[in-house]
C-alpha positions as CSV (number, residue, x, y, z in Angstrom):
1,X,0.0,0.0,0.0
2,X,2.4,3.1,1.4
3,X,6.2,2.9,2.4
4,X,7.1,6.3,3.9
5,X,10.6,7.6,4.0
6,X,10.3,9.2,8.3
7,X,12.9,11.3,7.7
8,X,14.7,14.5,9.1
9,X,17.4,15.9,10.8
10,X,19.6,14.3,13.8
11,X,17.4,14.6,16.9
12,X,14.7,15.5,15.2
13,X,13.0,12.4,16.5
14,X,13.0,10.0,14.1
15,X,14.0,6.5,16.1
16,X,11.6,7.8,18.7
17,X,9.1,7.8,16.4
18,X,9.9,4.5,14.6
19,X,10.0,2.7,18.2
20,X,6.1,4.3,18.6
21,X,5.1,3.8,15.2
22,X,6.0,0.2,15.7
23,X,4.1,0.1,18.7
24,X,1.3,0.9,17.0
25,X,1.6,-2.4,14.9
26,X,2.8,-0.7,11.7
27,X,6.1,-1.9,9.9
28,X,8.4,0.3,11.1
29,X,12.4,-0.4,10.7
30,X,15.1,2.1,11.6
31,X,17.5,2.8,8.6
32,X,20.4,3.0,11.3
33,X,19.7,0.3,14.1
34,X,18.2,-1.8,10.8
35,X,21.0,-1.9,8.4
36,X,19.8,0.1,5.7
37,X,22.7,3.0,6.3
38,X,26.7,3.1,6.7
39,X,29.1,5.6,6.2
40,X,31.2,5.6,2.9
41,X,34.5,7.1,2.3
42,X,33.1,10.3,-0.1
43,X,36.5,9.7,-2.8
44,X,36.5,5.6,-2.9
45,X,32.9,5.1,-2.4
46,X,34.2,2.3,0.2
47,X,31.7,1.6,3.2
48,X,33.4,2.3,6.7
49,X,33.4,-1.1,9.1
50,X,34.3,0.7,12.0
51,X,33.9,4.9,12.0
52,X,35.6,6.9,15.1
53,X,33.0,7.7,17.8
54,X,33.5,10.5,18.2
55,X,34.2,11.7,14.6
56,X,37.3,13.9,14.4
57,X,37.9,16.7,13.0
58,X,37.2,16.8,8.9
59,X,35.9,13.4,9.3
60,X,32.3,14.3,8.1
61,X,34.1,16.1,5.3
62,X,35.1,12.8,3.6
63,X,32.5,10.7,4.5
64,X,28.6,10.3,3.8
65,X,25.8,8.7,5.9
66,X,24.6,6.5,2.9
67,X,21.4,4.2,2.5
68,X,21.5,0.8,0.8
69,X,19.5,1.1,-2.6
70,X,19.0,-2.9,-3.1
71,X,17.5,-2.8,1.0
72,X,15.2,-0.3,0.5
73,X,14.1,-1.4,-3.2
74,X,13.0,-5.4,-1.0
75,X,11.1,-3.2,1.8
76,X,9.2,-1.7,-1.1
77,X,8.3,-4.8,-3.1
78,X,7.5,-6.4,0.4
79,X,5.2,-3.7,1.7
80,X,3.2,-4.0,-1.0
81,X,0.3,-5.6,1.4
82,X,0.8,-2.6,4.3
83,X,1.8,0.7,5.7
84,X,5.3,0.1,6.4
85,X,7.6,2.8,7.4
86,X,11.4,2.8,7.0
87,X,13.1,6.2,9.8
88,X,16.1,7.8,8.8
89,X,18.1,10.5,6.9
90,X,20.9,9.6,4.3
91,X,22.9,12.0,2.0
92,X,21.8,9.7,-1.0
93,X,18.3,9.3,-0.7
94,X,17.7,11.1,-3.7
95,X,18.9,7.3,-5.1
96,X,16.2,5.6,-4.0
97,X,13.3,8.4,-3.3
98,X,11.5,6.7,-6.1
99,X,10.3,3.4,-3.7
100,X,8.2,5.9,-1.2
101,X,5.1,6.3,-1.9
102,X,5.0,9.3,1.1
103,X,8.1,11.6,2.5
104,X,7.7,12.8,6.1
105,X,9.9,15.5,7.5
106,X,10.2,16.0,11.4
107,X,11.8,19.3,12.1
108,X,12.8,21.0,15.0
109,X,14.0,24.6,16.1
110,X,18.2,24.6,16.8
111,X,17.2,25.1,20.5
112,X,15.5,21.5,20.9
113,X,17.8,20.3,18.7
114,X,20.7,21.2,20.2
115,X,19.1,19.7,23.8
116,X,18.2,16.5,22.1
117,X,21.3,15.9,20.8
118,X,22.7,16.9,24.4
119,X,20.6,14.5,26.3
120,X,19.9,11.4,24.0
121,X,20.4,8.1,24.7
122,X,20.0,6.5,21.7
123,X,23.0,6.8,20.3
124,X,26.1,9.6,20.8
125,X,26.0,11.7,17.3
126,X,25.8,15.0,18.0
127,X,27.2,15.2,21.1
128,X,31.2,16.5,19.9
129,X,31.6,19.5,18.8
130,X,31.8,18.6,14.8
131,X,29.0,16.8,15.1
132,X,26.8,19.2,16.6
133,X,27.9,22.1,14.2
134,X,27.1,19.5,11.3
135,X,23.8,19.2,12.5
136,X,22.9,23.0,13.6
137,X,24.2,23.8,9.7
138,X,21.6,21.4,8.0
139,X,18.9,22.1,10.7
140,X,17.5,25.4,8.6
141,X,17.4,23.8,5.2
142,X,15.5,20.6,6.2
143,X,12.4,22.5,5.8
144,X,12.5,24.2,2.7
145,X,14.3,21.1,1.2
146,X,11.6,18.6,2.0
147,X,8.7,21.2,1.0
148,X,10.7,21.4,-2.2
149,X,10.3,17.6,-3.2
150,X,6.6,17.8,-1.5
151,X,7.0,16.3,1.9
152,X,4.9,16.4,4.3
153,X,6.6,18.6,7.0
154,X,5.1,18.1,10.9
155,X,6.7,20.0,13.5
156,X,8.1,17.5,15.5
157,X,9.0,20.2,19.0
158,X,5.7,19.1,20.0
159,X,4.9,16.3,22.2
160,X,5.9,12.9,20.5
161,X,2.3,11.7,21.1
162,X,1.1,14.4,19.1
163,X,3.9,14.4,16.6
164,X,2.7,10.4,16.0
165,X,-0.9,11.0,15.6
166,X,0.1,14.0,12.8
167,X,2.5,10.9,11.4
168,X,0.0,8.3,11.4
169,X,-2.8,10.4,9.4
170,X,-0.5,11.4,6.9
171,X,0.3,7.7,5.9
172,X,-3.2,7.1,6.1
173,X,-4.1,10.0,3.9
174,X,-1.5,8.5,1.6
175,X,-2.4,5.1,1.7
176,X,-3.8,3.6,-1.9
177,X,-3.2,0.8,-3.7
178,X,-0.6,-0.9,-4.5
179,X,3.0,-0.3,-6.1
């Protein structure tokens, strides 16, 4: 029926999300925790076994958070039957934008970011100093890139609750037939 790209910036609360979403009883992977995404070595194309945590400095310079085409072309021919959602945020998904059905974007003012990425436990990105500029620097594009390509945009500062429900009726609202 739908596969929707859950996307946005880091912190912007998209394995929180996922984690409800599958609650819920939808399909609902994480492109990180799931194996969809790796870093890649920007000149060789090379995926990185084992990155530095933390990244130093220039690190993110030469290497992109990249999704798996061939994983996220199977999720689409197996969600054919379902809402599925797949929650992440990859400098390549232009390469495989084409097997969603429905982009969401979750943004979130540079104040809650910065705090998220300050108190998460999830994982540590965001928390050195690189990383957090990274991530302040694409915070005020996410919107007007995603309302470019005709995402649905949902303010995600809000309660999570609330920020699920908005989540929910969108892939409903989206939700036809088949591939």
């Amino acid at each position: 029926m739908t596969l929707v790209w859950l996307t946005g910036n880091s912190g912007a609360g998209k394995s929180t999300l996922c984690g409800m979403v599958r609650a819920r009883g939808y399909v609902a992977l994480d492109a990180d925790d799931d194996g969809f995404s790796h870093w890649v070595d920007r000149g060789t194309g090379e995926v990185v076994v084992d990155p530095p945590d933390p990244v130093p400095q220039g690190w993110l310079d030469r290497h992109a958070w990249a999704i798996d085409r061939q994983r996220v072309e199977r999720l689409a021919r197996e969600s054919r039957t379902q809402i599925a959602f797949l929650c992440g945020s990859a400098e390549n998904e232009r390469d495989v934008r084409e097997f969603f059905d429905l982009v969401i974007c979750l943004v979130i003012d540079d104040e809650a970011l910065r705090h998220r990425l300050a108190t998460r436990t999830t994982n540590s990105f965001g928390r050195n100093p690189e990383e957090l500029a990274a991530a302040l620097e694409w915070n005020p594009r996410m919107r007007a890139r995603y309302e470019g390509y005709g995402a649905t945009v949902i303010d995600a500062g809000r309660p999570a609750a609330a920020v699920l429900d908005d989540v929910i009726s969108a892939a409903h609202g989206r939700a036809g037939p088949a591939r």
